[in-house]
C-alpha positions as CSV (number, residue, x, y, z in Angstrom):
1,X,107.7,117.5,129.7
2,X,105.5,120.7,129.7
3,X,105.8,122.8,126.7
4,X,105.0,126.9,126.9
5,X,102.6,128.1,124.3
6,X,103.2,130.2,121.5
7,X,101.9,133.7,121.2
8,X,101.7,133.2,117.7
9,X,102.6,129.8,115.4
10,X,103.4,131.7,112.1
11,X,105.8,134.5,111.4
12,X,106.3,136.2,108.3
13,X,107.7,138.7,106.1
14,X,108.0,140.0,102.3
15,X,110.8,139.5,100.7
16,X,110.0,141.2,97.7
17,X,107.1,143.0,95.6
18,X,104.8,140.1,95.9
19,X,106.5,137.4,97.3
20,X,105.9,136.7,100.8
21,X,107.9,134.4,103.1
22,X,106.4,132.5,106.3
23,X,107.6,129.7,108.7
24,X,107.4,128.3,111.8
25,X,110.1,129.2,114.2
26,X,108.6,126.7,116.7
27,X,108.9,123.5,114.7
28,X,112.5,122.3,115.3
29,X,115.0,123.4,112.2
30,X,115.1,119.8,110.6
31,X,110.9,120.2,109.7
32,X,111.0,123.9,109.7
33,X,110.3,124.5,106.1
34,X,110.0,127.6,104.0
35,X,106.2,128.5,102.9
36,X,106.6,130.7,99.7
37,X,103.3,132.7,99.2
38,X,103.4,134.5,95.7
39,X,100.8,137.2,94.5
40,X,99.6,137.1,91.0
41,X,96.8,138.9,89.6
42,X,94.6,136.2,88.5
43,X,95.4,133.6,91.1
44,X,98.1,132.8,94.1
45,X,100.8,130.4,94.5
46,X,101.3,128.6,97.6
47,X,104.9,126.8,97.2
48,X,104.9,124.4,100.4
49,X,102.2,124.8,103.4
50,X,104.9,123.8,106.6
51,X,104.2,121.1,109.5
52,X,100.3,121.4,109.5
53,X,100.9,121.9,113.4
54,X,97.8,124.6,113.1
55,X,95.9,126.0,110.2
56,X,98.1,128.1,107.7
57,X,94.8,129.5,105.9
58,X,93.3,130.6,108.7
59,X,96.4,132.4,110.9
60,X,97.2,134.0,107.2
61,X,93.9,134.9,105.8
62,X,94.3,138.0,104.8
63,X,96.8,136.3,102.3
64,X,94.1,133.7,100.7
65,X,92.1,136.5,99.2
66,X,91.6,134.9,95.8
67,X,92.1,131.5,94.3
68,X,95.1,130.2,95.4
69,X,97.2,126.9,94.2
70,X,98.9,125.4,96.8
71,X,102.3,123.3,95.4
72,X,104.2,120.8,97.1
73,X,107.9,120.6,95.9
74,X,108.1,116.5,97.3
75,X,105.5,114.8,99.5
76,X,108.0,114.5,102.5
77,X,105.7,115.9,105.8
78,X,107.3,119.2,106.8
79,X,106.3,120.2,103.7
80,X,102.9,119.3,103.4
81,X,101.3,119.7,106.7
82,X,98.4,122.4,105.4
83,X,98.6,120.9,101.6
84,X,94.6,119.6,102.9
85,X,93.7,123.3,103.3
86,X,93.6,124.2,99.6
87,X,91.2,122.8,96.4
88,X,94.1,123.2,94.1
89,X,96.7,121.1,94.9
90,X,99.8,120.4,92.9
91,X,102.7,117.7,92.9
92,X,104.9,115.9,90.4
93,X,103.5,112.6,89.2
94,X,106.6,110.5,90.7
95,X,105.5,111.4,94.3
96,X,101.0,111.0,93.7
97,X,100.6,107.8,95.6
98,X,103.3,109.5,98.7
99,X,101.3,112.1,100.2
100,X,99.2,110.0,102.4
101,X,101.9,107.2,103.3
102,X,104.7,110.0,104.2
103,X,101.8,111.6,106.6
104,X,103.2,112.8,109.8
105,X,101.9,110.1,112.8
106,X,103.9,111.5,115.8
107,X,105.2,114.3,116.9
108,X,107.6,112.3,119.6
109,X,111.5,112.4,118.3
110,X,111.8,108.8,119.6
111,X,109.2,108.0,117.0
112,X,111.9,107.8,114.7
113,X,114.2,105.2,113.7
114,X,117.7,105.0,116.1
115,X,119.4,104.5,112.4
116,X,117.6,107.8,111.1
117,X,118.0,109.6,114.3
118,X,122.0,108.6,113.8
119,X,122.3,109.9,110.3
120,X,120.7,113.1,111.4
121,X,122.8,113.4,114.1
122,X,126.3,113.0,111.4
123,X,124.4,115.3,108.8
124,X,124.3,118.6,111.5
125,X,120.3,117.8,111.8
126,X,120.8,116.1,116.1
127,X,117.6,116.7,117.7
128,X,118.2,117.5,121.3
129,X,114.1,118.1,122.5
130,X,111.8,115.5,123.2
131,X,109.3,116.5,120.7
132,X,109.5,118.0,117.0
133,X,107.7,120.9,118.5
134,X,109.3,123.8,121.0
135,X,105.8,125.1,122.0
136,X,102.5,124.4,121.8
137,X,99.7,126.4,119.0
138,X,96.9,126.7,122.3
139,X,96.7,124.9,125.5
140,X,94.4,122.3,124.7
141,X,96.7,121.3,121.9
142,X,97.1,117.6,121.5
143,X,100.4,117.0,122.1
144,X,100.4,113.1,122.5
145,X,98.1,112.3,119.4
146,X,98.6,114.8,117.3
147,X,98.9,113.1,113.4
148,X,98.9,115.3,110.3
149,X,96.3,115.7,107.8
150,X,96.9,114.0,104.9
151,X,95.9,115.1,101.2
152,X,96.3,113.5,97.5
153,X,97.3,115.8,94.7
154,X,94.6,117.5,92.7
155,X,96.9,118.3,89.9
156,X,100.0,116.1,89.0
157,X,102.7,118.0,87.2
158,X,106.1,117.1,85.5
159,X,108.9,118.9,83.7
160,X,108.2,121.6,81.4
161,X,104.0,122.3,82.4
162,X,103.6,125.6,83.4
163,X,102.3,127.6,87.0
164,X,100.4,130.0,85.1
165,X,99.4,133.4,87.7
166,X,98.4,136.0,85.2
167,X,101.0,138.2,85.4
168,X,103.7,135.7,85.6
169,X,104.3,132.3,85.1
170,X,106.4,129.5,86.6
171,X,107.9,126.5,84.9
172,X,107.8,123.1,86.2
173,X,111.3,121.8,86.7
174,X,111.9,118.0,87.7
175,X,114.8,118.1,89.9
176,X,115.2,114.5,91.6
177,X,117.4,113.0,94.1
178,X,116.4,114.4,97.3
179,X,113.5,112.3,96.6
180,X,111.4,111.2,93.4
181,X,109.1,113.9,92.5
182,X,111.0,116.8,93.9
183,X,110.4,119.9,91.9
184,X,111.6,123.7,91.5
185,X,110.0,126.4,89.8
186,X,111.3,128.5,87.9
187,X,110.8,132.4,86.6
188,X,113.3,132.7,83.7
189,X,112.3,136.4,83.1
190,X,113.4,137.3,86.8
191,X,115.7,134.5,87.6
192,X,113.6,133.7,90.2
193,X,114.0,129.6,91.2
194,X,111.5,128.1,93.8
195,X,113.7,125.2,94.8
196,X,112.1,122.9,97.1
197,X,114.6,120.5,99.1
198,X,116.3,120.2,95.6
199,X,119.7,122.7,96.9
200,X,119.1,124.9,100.5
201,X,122.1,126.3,102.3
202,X,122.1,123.2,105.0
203,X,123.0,119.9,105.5
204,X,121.6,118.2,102.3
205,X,119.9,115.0,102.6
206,X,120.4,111.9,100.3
207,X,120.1,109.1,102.8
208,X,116.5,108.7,103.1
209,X,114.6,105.9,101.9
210,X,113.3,107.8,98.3
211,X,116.7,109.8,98.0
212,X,119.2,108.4,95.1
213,X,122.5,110.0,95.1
214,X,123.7,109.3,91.4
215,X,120.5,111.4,90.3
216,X,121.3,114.4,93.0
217,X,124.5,114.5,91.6
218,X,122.8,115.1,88.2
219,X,120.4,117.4,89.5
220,X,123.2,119.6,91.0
221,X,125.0,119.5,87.5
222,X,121.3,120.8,85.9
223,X,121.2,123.8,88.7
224,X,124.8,125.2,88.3
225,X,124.0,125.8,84.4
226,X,120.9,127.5,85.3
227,X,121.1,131.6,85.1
228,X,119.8,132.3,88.7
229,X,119.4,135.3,90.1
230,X,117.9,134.2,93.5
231,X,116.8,130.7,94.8
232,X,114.4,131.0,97.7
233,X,114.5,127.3,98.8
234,X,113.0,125.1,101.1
235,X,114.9,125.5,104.3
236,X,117.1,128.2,105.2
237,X,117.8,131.8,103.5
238,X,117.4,132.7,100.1
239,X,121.1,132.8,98.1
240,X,122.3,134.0,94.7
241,X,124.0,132.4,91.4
242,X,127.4,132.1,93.7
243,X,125.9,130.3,96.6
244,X,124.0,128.0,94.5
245,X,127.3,127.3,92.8
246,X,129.3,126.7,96.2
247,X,127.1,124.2,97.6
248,X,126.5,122.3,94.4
249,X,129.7,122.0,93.6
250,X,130.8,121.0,96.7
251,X,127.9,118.0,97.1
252,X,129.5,116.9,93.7
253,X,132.8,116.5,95.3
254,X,131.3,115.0,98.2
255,X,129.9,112.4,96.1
256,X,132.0,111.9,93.4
């Protein structure tokens, strides 16, 4: 199978006064995550860094002007792919030792399990393509033997420790279930929550091997009491305090 190339990996936009939204519309929907880039005034916050497919600093450089600290909401590889790129780099204890077992060592969809492939297929997630790629970054791309980068945590984090910028600040929040160490951030002065995998407005997964359901269900009960204004998450467009309600009550009831 020949894939075309890309005229460009990364595509972008602001979504607000400071808050900058890139992804990869060439990874298929299942890894295509959300890369939140936040300005501050003493520092920047990275919140996710996508499939690692091609580099992230270097296609948005004119981003990575100052000292920027790049979190990781879980360790799960479409998340993680450019994590290697930064010297800060941030994670929730639960998930430390993850980040280089959950590395990315294929880009082939038969690479993964028949059994995971099936769940994905029930969930909404079936992947038709061949690879977990539509197009190649260059030509010489290495299709076949491609593996991510891995990277450790510099700086391990857990509920309540604070994402300080300057001019605003972010608390840690541990929101498990999805997996371990799965974290949101969270801007009480603007209502502004960073949530990871934790909630999106797709097919939610709690099937995988790190995933517990009884604590999802928790986690969901934590996130309807919190006064949103906006979640941007990790897949999928940003929502308000009535969307974040919908789907979390309705995983509840799926569940329950």
């Amino acid at each position: 199978m020949t894939l075309p190339v890309a005229e460009r990996w990364f595509e972008r936009r602001q979504v607000e006064a400071g808050v900058t939204l890139l992804w990869e519309p060439h990874v298929v929907p299942l890894d295509r995550c959300n890369i939140w880039h936040v300005r501050g005034r003493d520092r920047d916050l990275l919140v996710d860094s996508g499939f690692g497919i091609c580099s992230l600093r270097q296609a948005a450089r004119d981003l990575f002007g100052q000292q920027t600290i790049a979190l990781a909401t879980h360790s799960h590889y479409d998340h993680t792919g450019c994590f290697h790129e930064f010297e800060t780099r941030v994670a929730h204890a639960a998930e430390s030792r993850s980040f280089l077992a959950d590395s990315a060592k294929s880009l082939r969809v038969d690479s993964l399990s028949a059994s995971f492939r099936a769940y994905l297929e029930r969930v909404g997630y079936g992947l038709r393509s061949e690879y977990l790629i539509t197009a190649l970054p260059d030509a010489g791309f290495p299709l076949e033997t491609w593996e991510q980068t891995g990277a450790s945590p510099t700086w391990l984090v857990d509920e309540g420790d604070v994402i300080d910028l300057g001019d605003r600040a972010f608390e840690v929040l541990h929101l498990p279930g999805h997996s371990p160490g799965s974290i949101g951030l969270w801007d009480a002065g603007s209502g502004t929550l960073f949530s990871g995998d934790a909630i999106y407005d797709g097919p939610l997964l709690d099937e995988l091997p790190d995933s517990d359901v009884e604590t999802y269900v928790a986690t969901m009960e934590r996130l309807l009491r919190l006064p949103v204004t906006v979640v941007h998450a990790g897949h999928d467009p940003s929502f308000g305090k009535a969307r974040l309600a919908e789907i979390a009550l309705a995983y509840i009831e799926s569940r329950s």
